[in-house]
VEXLUMPA-456521 format. One line per field, with one value per residue (C-alpha): residue in one letter; chain; x, y, z. Coordinates in steps of 0.02 Angstrom, whole numbers, padded with zeros to 5 digits. Layout:
N
residuo [A / ...]
cadena [A / ...]
xx [X / ...]
yy [Y / ...]
zz [Z / ...]
END
This chain:
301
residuo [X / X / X / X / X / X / X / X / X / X / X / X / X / X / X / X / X / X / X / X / X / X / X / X / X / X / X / X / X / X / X / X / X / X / X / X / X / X / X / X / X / X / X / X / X / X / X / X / X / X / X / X / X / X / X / X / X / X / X / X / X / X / X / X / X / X / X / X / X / X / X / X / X / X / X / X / X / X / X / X / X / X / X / X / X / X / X / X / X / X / X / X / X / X / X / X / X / X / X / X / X / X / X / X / X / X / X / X / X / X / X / X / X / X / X / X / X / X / X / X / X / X / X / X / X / X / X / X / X / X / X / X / X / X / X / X / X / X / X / X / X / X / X / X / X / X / X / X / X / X / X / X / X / X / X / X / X / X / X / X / X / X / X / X / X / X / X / X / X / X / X / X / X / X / X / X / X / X / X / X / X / X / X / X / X / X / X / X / X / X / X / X / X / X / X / X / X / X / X / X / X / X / X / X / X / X / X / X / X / X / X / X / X / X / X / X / X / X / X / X / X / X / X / X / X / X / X / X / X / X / X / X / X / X / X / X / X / X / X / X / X / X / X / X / X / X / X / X / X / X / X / X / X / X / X / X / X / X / X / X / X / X / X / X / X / X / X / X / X / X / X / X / X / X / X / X / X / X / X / X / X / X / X / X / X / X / X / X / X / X / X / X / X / X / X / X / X / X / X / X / X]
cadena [A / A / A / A / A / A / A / A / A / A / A / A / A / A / A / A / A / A / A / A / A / A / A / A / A / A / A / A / A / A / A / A / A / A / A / A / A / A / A / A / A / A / A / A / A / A / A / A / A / A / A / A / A / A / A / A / A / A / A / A / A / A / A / A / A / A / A / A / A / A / A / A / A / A / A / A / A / A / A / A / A / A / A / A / A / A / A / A / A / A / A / A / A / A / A / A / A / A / A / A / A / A / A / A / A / A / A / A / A / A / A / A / A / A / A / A / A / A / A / A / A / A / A / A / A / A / A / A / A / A / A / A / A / A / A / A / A / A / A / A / A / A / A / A / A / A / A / A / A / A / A / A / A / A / A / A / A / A / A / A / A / A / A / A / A / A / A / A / A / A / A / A / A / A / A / A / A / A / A / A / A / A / A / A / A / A / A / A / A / A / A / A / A / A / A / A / A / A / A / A / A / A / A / A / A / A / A / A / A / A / A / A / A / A / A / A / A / A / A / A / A / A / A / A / A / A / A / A / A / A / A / A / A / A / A / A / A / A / A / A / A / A / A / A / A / A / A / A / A / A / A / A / A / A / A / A / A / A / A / A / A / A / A / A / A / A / A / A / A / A / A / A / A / A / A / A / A / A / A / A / A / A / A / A / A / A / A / A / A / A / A / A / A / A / A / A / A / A / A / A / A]
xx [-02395 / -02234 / -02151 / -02029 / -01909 / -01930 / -01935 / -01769 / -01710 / -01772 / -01691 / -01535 / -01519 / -01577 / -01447 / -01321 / -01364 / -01379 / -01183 / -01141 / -01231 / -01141 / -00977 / -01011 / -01066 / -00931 / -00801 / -00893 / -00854 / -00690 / -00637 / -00736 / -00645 / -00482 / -00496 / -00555 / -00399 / -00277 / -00349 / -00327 / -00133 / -00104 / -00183 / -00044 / 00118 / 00274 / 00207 / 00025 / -00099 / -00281 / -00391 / -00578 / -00676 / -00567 / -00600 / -00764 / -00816 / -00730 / -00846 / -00706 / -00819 / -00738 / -00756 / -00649 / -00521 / -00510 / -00490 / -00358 / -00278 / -00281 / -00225 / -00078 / -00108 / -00114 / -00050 / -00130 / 00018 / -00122 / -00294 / -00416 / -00265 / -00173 / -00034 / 00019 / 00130 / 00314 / 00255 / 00368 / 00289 / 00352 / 00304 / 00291 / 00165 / 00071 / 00050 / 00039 / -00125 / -00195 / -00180 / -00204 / -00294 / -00407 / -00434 / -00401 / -00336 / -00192 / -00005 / 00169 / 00193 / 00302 / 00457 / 00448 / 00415 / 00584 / 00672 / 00619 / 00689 / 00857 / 00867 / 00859 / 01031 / 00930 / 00808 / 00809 / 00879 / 00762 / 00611 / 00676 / 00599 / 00408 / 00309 / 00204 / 00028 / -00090 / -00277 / -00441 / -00463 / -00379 / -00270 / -00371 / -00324 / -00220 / -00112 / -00021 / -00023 / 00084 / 00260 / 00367 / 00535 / 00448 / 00297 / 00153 / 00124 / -00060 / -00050 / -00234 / -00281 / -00119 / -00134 / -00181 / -00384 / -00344 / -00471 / -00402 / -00346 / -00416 / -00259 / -00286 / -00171 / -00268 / -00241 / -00126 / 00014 / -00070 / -00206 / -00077 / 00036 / -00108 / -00132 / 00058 / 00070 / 00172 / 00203 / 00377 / 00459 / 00548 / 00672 / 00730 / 00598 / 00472 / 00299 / 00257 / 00177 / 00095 / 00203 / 00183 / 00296 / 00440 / 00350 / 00198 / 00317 / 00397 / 00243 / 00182 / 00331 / 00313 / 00160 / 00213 / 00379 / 00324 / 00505 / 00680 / 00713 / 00603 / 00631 / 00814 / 00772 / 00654 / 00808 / 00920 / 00788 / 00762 / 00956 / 00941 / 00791 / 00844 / 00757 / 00570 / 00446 / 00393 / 00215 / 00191 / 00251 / 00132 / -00022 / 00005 / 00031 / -00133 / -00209 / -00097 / -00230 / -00084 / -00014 / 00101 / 00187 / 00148 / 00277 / 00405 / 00438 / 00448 / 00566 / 00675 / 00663 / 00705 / 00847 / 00937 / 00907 / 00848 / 00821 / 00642 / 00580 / 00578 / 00478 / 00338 / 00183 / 00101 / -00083 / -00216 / -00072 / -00159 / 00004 / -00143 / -00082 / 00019 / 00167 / 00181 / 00305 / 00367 / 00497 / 00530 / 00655 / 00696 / 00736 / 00589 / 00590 / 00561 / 00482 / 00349 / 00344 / 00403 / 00527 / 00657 / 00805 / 00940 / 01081 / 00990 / 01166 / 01276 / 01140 / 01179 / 01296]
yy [02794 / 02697 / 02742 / 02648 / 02779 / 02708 / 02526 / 02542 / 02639 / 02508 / 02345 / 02439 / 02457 / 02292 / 02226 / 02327 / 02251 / 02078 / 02120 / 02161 / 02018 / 01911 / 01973 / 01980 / 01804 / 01727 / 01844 / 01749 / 01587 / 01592 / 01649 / 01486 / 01385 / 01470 / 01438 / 01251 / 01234 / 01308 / 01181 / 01040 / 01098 / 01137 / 00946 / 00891 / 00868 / 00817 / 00633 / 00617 / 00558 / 00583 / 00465 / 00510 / 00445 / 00557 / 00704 / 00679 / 00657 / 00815 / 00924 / 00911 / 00893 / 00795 / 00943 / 01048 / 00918 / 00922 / 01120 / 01107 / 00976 / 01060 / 01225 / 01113 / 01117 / 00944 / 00794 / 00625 / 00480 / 00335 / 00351 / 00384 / 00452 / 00653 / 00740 / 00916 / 00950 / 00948 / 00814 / 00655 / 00480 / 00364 / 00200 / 00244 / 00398 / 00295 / 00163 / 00328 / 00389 / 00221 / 00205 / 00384 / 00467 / 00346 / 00255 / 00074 / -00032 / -00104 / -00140 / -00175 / -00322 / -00497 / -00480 / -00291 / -00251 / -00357 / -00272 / -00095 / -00133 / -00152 / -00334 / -00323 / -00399 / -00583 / -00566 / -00649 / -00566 / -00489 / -00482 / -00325 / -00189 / -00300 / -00219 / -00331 / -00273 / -00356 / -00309 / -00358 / -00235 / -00247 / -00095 / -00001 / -00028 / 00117 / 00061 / -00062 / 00046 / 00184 / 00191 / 00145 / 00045 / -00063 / -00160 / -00177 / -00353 / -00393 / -00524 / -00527 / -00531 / -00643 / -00783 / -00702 / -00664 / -00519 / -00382 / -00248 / -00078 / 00068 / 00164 / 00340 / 00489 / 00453 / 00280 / 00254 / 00142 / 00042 / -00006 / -00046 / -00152 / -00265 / -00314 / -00324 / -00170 / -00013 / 00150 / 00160 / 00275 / 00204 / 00322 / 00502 / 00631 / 00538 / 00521 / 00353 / 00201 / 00065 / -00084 / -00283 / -00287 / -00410 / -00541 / -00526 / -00504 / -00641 / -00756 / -00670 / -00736 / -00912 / -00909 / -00861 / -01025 / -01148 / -01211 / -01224 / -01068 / -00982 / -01109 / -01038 / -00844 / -00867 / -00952 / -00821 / -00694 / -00779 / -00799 / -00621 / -00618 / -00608 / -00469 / -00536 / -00511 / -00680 / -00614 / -00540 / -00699 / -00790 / -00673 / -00695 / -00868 / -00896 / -00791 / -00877 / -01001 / -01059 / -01228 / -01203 / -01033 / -01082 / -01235 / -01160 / -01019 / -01099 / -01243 / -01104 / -01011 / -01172 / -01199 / -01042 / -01051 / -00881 / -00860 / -00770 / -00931 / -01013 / -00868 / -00892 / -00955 / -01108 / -01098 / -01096 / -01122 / -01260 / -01325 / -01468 / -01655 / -01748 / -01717 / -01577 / -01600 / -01424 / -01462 / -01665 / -01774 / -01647 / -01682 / -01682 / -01545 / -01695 / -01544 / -01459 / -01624 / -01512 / -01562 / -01447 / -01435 / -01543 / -01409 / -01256 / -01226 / -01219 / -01055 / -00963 / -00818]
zz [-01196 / -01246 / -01390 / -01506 / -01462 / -01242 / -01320 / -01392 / -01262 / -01140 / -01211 / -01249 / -01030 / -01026 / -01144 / -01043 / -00878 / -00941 / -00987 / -00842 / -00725 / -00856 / -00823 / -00601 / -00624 / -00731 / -00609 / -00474 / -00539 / -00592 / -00415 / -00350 / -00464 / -00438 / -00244 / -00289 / -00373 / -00263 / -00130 / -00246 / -00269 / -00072 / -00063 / -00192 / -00116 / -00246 / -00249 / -00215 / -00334 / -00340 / -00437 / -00539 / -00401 / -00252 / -00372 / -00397 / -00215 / -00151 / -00290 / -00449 / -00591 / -00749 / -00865 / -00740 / -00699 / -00895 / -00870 / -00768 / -00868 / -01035 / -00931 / -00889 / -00673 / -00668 / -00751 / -00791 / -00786 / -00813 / -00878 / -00722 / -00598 / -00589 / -00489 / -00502 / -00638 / -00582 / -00475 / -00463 / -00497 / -00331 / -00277 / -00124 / -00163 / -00260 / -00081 / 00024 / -00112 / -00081 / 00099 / 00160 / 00000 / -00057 / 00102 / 00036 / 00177 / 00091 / 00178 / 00114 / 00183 / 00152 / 00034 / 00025 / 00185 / 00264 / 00097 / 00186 / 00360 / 00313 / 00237 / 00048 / 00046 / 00074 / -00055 / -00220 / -00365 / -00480 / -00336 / -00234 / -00367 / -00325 / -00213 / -00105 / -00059 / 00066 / 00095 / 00087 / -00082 / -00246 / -00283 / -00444 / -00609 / -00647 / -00517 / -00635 / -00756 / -00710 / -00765 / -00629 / -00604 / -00490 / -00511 / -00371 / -00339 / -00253 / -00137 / -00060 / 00110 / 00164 / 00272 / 00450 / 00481 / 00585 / 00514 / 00410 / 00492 / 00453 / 00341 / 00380 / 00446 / 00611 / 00641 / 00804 / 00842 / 00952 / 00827 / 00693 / 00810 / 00867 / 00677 / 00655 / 00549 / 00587 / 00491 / 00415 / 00310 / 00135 / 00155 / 00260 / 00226 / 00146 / 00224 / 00320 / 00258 / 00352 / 00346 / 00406 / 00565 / 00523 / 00633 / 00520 / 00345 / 00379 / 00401 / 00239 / 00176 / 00228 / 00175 / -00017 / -00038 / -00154 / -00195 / -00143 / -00184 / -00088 / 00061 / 00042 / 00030 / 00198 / 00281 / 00251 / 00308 / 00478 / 00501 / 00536 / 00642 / 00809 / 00890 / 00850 / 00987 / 01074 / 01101 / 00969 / 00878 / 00981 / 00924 / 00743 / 00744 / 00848 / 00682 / 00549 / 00443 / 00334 / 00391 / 00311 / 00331 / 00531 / 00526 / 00402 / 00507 / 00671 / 00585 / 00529 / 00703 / 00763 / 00643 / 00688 / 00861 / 00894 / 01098 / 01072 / 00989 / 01191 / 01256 / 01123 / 01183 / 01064 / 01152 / 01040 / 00890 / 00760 / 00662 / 00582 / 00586 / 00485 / 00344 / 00218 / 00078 / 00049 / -00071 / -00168 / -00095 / 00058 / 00236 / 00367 / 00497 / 00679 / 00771 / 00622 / 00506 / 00336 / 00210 / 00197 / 00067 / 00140 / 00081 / 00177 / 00250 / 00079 / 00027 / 00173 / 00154]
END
């Protein structure tokens, strides 16, 4: 027979042990969630960023990113996006997150791109600090958000159909050259981005004039393009849909009389028929049939 005496006695070890599995199992779960976070923070380097949805599909649930957070281990510079604190906020983390992190196939390409290789001396004042992307996907919101120096400037898919490259740490050379794209670092030590080639920037760039201006900023960019590859050249014109950037860049080739320009094969190359007036009252291009300012050479350094 059980007596009140056993019944007390009974809940009283019952209590005990429900202490103690308590304790084991919140032990148990705070070393999971210390060895989540430690991977998170090995993942971090100085400028990565993670966004929500990368969180969320590698088993971060919002109440512990929130944890973390409040505990001050990571830092949110835009609503939706974190880095480690003492992390520094970079443009050119922010393009390697996108590319490599989150697996959008975006590029630098056009202005930005030629600016990176060495000729930011021929771009227009006030443009060098915008950051032209190209890709089939728009760059997420809190992209334009963060507070940078520069300013990301989305520039869709560009005017070549080649299909997108995959953007991952994987990706080889050979893949990335064949869409004009090439990994290139913004400056000594930093990771690689993938980058339009300057054959495939500089039809981006074409592709973007819409005034004199611009007609004279291309100009001086070609001036100094005299290493381009013919056949490569050849490729990217055979996948150019733009008209237009197609005859502005071979008029300016032409123009500055860059050797390569002979060795570039025009098969399959549609330059379309007729005239395009580029810019009012210029002077017609006889070869590509585009108007072209007549004082081209008074803007050249």
């Amino acid at each position: 027979m059980i007596t009140p005496g056993d019944l007390l006695r009974s809940l009283s070890n019952w209590s005990a042990l429900a202490k103690v599995y308590k304790y084991v199992n919140l032990s148990t779960m705070d070393a999971q969630n210390s060895g989540k976070l430690n991977r998170l923070l090995a993942e971090l380097d100085d400028t990565r960023l993670v966004s929500s949805r990368w969180l969320r599909a590698h088993g971060y649930s919002n109440s512990l990113v929130a944890r973390y957070v409040g505990s001050g281990w990571l830092l949110s510079p835009a609503r939706g996006v974190y880095m480690r604190r003492g992390g520094r906020l970079q443009w050119d983390g922010v393009v390697r997150s996108l590319q490599v992190g989150e697996g959008i196939p975006l590029h630098v390409g056009g202005r930005f791109a030629l600016g990176l290789q060495g000729h930011e001396h021929y771009l227009r004042l006030g443009d060098a600090g915008t950051i032209t992307l190209y890709g089939p996907r728009q760059p997420p919101g809190w992209v334009g958000k963060l507070s940078l120096e520069q300013r990301f400037e989305y520039q869709g898919k560009g005017p070549l159909d080649l299909p997108a490259a995959p953007v991952t740490a994987e990706v080889s050379e050979k893949e990335l050259s064949e869409a004009g794209l090439a990994w290139h670092s913004a400056a000594p030590g930093t990771d690689a981005l993938v980058c339009s080639t300057p054959e495939r920037a500089m039809l981006e760039l074409c592709d973007g004039v819409s005034d004199a201006a611009g007609v004279y900023e291309a100009d001086a960019l070609m001036q100094a393009m005299t290493t381009l590859r013919p056949q490569r050249v050849g490729l990217l014109l055979r996948h150019c849909r733009s008209i237009k950037a197609k005859r502005l860049f071979l008029a300016l080739a032409e123009r500055h009389r860059h050797a390569w320009l002979t060795h570039v094969s025009m098969e399959g190359v549609d330059l379309g028929r007729g005239k395009r007036a580029l810019v009012p009252g210029g002077r017609l291009h006889p070869s590509y049939q585009i108007t072209l300012p007549g004082d081209l050479d008074e803007h050249l350094a």
